[in-house]
C-alpha positions as CSV (number, residue, x, y, z in Angstrom):
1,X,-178.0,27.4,-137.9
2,X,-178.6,23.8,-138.9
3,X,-176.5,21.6,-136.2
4,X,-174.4,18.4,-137.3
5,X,-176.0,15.2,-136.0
6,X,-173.0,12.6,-135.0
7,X,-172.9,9.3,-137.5
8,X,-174.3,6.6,-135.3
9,X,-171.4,4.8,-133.4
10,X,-172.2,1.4,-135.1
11,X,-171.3,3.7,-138.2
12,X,-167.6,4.7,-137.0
13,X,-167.1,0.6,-136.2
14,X,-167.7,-0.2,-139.8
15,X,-165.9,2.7,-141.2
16,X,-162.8,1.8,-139.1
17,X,-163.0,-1.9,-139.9
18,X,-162.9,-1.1,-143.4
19,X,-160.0,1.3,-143.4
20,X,-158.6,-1.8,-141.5
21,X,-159.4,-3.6,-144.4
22,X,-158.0,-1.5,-146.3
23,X,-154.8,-0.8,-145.2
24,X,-154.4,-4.7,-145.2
25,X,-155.3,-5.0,-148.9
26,X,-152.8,-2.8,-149.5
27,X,-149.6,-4.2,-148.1
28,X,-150.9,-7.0,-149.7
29,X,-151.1,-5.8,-152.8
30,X,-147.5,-4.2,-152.5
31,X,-146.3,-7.1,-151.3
32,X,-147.4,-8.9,-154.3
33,X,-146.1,-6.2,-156.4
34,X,-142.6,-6.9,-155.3
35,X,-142.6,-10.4,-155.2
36,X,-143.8,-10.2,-158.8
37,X,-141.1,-8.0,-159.4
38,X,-138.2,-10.3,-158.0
39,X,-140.1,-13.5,-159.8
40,X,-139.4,-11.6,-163.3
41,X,-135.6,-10.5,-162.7
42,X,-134.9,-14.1,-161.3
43,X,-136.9,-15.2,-164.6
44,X,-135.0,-13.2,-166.6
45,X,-131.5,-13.7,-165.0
46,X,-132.1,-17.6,-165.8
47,X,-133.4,-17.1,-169.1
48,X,-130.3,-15.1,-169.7
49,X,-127.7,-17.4,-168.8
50,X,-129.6,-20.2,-170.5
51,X,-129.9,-18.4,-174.2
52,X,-126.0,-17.5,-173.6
53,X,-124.6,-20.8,-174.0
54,X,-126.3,-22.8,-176.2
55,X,-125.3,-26.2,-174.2
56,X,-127.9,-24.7,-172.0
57,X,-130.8,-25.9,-174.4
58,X,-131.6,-28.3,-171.7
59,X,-131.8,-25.8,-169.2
60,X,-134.1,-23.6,-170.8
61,X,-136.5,-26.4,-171.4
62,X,-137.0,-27.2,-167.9
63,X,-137.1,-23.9,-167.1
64,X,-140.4,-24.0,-169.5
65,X,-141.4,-27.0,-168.5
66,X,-141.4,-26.2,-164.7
67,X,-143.5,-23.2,-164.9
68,X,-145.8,-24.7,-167.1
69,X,-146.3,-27.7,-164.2
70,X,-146.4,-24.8,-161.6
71,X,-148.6,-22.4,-163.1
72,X,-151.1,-25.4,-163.9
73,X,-151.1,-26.4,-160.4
74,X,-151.6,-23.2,-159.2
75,X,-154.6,-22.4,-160.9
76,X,-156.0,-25.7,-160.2
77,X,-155.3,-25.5,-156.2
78,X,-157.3,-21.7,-157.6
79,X,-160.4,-23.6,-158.6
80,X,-160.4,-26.2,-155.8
81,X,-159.8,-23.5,-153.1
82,X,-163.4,-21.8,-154.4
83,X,-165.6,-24.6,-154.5
């Protein structure tokens, strides 16, 4: 009978701290799931009331307009954050 040797306990450390990891990814993950989620309905509620009325022309082009400004600036604060 060929005994089990025990992983060394420096092994059990890492394997917990990456579960840890782990489990924080993925309420992260979730999290931005559902904040994606409410982004689009709010999107789409605006969007909605906007192409109802036509007097809402306006309206729909700063809706444009605004994510264009914040998705740029998003990406750039991206690309600064990884230098």
């Amino acid at each position: 009978m060929v005994k089990k040797k025990k992983p060394p306990k420096n092994t059990d450390n890492s394997w917990k701290e990456y579960l840890e990891l782990l489990r924080q990814w993925i309420h992260t993950f979730e999290s931005l799931q559902r904040i994606n989620t409410e982004l689009q309905i709010k999107y789409l509620e605006l969007m909605g009331k906007a192409l109802s009325d036509s007097k809402n022309i306006n309206m729909i082009s700063q809706l444009v307009e605004n994510w264009q400004k914040l998705t740029s600036q998003f990406w750039q604060e991206q690309l600064m954050y990884k230098r």
